[in-house]
DRENZA-365331 format. One line per 8 residues: number of its first residue (from 1); their letters; for each residue x, y, z of N, C-alpha, C. Coordinates in steps of 0.05 Angstrom, whole numbers. Example, Ala and Ser with C-alpha at 12.3 -4.5 7.8 and 13.67 -1.06 7.14 Angstrom:
BEGIN
1> as> 264 -114 156 246 -90 156 264 -66 156 ~ 257 -45 142 273 -21 143 258 1 157;
***
This chain:
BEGIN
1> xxxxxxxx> 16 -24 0 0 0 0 17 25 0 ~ 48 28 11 58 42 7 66 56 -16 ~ 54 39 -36 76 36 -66 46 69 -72 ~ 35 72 -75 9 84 -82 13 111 -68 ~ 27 121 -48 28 151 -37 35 165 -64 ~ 25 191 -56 27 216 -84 45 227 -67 ~ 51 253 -78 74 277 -68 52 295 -51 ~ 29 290 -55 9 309 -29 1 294 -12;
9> xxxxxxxx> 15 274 -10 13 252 19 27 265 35 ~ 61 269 24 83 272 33 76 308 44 ~ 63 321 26 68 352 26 44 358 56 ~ 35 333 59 5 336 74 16 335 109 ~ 28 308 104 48 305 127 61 320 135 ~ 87 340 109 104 353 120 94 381 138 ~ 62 386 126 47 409 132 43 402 159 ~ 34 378 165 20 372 192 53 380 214;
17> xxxxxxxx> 73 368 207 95 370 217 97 390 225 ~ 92 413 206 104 445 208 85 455 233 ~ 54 444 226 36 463 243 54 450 275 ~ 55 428 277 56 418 301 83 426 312 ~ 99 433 301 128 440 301 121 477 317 ~ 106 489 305 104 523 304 80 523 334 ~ 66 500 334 47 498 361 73 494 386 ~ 81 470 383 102 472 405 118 489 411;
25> xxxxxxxx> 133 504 384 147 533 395 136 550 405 ~ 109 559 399 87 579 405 84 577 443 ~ 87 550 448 79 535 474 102 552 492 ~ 126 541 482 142 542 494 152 568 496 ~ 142 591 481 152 611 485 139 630 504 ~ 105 614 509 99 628 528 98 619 550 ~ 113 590 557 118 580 580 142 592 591 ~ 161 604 569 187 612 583 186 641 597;
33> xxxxxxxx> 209 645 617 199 675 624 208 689 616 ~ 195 712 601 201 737 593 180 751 595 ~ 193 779 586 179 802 592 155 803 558 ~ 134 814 571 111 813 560 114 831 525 ~ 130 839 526 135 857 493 155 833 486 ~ 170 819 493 198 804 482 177 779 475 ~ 162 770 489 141 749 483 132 755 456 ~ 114 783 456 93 787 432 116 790 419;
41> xxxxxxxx> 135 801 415 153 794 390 160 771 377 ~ 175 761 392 172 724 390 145 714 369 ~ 123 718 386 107 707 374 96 712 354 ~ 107 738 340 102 751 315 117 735 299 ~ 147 736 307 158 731 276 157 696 279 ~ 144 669 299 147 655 299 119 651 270 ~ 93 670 282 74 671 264 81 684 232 ~ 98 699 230 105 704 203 121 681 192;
49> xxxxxxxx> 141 673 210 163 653 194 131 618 187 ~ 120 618 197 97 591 201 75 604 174 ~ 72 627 163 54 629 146 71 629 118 ~ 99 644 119 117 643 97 121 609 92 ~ 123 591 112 124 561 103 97 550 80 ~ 75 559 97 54 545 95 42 567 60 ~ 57 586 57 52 588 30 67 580 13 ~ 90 565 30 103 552 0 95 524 3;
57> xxxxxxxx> 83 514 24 73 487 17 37 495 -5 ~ 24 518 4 6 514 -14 17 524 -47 ~ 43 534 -48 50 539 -77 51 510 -90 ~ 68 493 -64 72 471 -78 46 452 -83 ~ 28 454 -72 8 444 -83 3 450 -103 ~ -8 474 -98 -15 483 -138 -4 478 -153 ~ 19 474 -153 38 465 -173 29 445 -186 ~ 27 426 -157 25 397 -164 -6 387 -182;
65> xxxxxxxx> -18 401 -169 -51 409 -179 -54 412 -208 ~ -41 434 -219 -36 435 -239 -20 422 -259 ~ -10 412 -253 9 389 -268 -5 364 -269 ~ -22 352 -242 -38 334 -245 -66 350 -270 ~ -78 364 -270 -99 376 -291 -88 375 -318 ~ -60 378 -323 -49 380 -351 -47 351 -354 ~ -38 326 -339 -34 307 -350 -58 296 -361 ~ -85 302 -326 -113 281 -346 -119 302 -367;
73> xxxxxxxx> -114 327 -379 -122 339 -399 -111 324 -425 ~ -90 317 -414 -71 297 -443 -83 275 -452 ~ -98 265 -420 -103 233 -427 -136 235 -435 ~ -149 253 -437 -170 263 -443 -187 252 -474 ~ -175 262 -490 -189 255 -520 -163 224 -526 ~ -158 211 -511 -145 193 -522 -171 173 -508 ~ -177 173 -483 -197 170 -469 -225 165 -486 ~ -232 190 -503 -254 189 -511 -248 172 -542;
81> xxxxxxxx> -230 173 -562 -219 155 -573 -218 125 -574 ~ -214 117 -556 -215 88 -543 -239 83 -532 ~ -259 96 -535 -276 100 -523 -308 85 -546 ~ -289 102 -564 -305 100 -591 -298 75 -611 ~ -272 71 -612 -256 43 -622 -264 20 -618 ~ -268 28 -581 -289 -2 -574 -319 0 -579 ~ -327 10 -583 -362 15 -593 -359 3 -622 ~ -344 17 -635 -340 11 -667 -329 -17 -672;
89> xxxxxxxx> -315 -27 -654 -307 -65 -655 -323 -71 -650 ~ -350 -70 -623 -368 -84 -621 -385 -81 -632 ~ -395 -58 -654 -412 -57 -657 -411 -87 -686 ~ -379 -87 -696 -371 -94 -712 -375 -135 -706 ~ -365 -131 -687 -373 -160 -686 -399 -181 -681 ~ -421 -147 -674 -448 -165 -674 -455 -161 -694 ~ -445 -148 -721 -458 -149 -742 -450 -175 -749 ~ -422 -182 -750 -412 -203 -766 -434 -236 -739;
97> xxxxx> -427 -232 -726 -447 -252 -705 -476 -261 -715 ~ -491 -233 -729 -515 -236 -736 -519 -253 -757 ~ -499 -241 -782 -486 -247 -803 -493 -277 -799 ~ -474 -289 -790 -467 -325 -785 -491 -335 -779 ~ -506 -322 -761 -537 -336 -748 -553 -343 -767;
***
């Protein structure tokens, strides 16, 4: 079952990682002691550096999003193609079927 993960398995996880990673720092920074402005600083740029991640993991989605949309766009009229090939054999072999009867 492993063989079957996509790259937004991996990007899904690494996300969960990050949030849980930026919660524990968040924790820990207001468990530690400091003074009440050195805190809200802290927790500004821990919140800026945690949203600058999390828009490059949703860039990388889109990416991926889109690259998955261009491929089934490719596989699209080959799809409908094959689609029609087999209609047109079968339609072909109940003629010839009838034919023999």
């Amino acid at each position: 079952m492993g063989s079957d993960r996509t790259g937004g398995d991996v990007l899904a996880i690494l996300g969960a990682a990050a949030v849980g990673a930026l919660v524990g720092a968040a924790a820990a920074l207001m468990l530690a002691p400091k003074a009440g402005s050195e805190l809200r600083e802290e927790i500004s740029k821990s919140a800026h550096a945690a949203a600058d991640k999390m828009q490059k993991v949703a860039e990388q989605l889109s990416d991926q999003a889109k690259s998955f949309h261009a491929k089934v766009m490719e596989q699209v009229p080959t799809v409908g193609e094959d689609a029609v090939a087999v209609e047109v054999e079968g339609s072909e072999e109940e003629a010839a079927e009838a034919e023999q009867a």
